[in-house]
Every structure is written in structure tokens, then in C-alpha cells.
N, C-alpha and C positions, 0 to 999 in steps of 0.2 A: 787332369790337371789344368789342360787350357780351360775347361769348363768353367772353373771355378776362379780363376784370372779373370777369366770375363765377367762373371758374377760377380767377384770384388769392385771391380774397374766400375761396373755399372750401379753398382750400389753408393761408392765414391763420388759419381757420376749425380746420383740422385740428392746426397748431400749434398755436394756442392750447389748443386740447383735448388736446391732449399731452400740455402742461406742468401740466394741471389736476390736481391730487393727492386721491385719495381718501380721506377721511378714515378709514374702516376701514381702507384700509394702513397710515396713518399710528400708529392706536390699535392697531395690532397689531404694529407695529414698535417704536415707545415701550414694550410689551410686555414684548418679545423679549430689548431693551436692557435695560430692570431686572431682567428675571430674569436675566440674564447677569449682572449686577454683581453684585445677592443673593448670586450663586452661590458669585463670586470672592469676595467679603469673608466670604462664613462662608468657603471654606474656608484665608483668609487666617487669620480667626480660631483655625479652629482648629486648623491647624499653629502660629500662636504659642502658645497653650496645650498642644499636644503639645511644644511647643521645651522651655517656662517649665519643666513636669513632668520633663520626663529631664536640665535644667539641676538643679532639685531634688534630683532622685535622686543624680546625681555627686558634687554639691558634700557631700549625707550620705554617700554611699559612702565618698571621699576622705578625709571629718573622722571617721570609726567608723573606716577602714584606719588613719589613725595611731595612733587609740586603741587600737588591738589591737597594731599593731606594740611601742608603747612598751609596752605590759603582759607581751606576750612576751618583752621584752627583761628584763625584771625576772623572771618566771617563768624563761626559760631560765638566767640566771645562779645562781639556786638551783639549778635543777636540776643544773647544770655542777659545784655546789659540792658539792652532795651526792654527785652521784658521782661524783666526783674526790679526796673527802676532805679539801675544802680550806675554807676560812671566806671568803665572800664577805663584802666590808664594806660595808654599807648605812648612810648614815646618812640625820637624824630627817629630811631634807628628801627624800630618797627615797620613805619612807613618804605622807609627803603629798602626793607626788607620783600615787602611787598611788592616795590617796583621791583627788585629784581627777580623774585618769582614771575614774574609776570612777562618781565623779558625773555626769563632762561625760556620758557614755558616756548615763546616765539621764536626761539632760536635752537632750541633740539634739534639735534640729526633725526631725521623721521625716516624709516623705513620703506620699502617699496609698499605701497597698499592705504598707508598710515596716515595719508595726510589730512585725511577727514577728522580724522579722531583728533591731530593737534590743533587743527580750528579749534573745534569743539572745543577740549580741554582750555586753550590758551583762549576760549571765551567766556570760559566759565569762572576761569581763573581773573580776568578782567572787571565782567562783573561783580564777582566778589571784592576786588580790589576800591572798586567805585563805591560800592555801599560800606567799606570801612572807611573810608577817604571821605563819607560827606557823614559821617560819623567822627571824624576824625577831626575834622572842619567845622564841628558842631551844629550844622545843619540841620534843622529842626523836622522832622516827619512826624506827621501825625500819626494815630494806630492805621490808618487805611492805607498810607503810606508804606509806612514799614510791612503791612501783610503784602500789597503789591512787591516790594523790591523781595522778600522772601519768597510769593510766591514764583516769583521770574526767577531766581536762581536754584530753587526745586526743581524748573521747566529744563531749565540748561545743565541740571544732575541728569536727567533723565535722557537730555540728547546726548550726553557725552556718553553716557552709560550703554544706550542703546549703537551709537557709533563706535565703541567698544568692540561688543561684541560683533557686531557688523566685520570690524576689521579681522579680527581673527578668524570667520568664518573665509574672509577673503585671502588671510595668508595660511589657513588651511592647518591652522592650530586649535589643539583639541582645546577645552575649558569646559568647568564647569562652574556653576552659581548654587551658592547654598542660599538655606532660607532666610537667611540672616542681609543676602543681599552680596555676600562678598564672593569676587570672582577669583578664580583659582585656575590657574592654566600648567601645562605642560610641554615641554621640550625637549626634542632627543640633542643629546649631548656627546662626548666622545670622552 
């Protein structure tokens, strides 16, 4: 009978020591667990700041493409007018229409990376502005004239187009160009 008292005792014994927890498990486990969380919240952090940044970029992309679009629109219509021989009718509120493309174009929030691209853009937009302005002002060019001022604002499609994409390779945004010439990008979003 004592036998078997002591066999209990000592099996009780071995439970108990079981359940007994090591305090360096436990400070290496507590460890383990905060740098795990460390890890997840910076790289929480900083996917929302990659999000916030290519949110940035779009929403500049998007407000410079209408600024270009509406500039071209008044550039192409001279141009359609000139060589077609016909008088396009502009009036005063067109013009200021135009200055103020041309300002907003200068005064956009630009993104980190971007600031080449709004030269460009707010150059090209300028120019366009002047060759409706001295069209506007009845300013006489002859055809070599008008090929020159066409072809300088071809030149300055091409720099903004190629500073463009320049920029998005530098804010590390995917895109792609169809044949057609028109750019198409992407953004991770939440």
C-alpha cells in the first residue's frame, strides 16, 4: 500500500511539473509575438502609404489629362480652322478659359516624383495657349508659320508624353500603352 502512495504522490508529482512553465519560454515567446506584430503593422503601414502615394498620383494624372484634353480642344479647333480656311469663333470667355487652364495646370498639387511631368504638361498647355491667342488676336502666319508653331507643339506632345511615362516608372506604377497611343495605368486601392 505505501508502494502505491508513492507511485501516486510521484505521478502527481510529475503532473504538476508538467504544467510548470518556464519563464525563458515564456520571454521568448512574448518575444516572438511582438516581433510578429512589429512586422504586420509596419508592413500595414506601409502599404497604406504606398496605397495614399499612387491614390496621389491618379487623382494628379486624371486632373492634368483634362487640362490637356480641354487645351487640345482649343488648339485643334485653330488648327482645323487654319487649314480648312475657315474662321473659328472664339469668344472673350473662351480665352479665359484658356488662361485658366493654364494657371490651374501651374498650380496642381504634384506628387512626389511629378514634378517634371507638370512642367512639361503646364508647357505644353502654354504653348497651346499662345498659338490660340495669336489666332485669337488675328495674327497673320503664313503656311510655314503655322507648320512651325504645329510642329513645336507635336515636339512638346512628345516631351510631356515621354516625361509621363518616365514618371510612373519612377513612382513604381505599372501602365501600359495601346496602339492607339493612349496610356492606361493601374492602382492598388483598398
Amino acid at each position: 500500500m505505501i508502494f502505491r502512495n508513492e507511485q501516486e504522490k510521484m505521478e502527481e508529482l510529475e503532473d504538476d511539473h508538467f504544467w510548470e512553465i518556464n519563464p525563458r519560454t515564456v520571454t521568448f515567446f512574448l518575444m516572438a509575438m511582438a516581433l510578429i506584430v512589429g512586422i504586420i503593422t509596419f508592413l500595414s503601414f506601409y502599404d497604406g502609404m504606398k496605397v495614399k502615394s499612387q491614390e496621389e498620383v491618379a487623382n494628379y494624372v486624371n486632373e492634368m489629362n483634362q487640362l490637356l484634353i480641354k487645351s487640345k480642344h482649343y488648339s485643334d479647333s485653330v488648327e482645323d480652322s487654319l487649314t480648312n480656311g475657315t474662321m473659328a469663333a472664339f469668344a472673350k470667355e473662351d480665352e479665359q478659359e484658356f488662361r485658366t487652364l493654364m494657371v490651374t495646370a501651374s498650380k496642381l498639387s504634384v506628387p512626389l516624383k511629378w514634378e517634371a511631368h507638370q512642367e512639361a504638361a503646364a508647357g505644353l498647355i502654354t504653348a497651346r495657349y499662345m498659338f490660340f491667342y495669336q489666332y485669337q488676336q488675328n495674327v497673320r502666319l503664313d503656311g510655314e508659320e503655322i507648320e512651325e508653331k504645329l510642329t513645336e507643339l507635336e515636339k512638346l506632345e512628345k516631351v510631356e508624353k515621354e516625361v509621363l511615362l518616365s514618371s510612373f516608372d519612377a513612382s513604381s506604377i505599372t501602365y501600359r500603352e495601346s496602339e492607339e497611343g493612349k496610356i492606361t495605368f493601374s492602382i492598388k486601392t483598398y
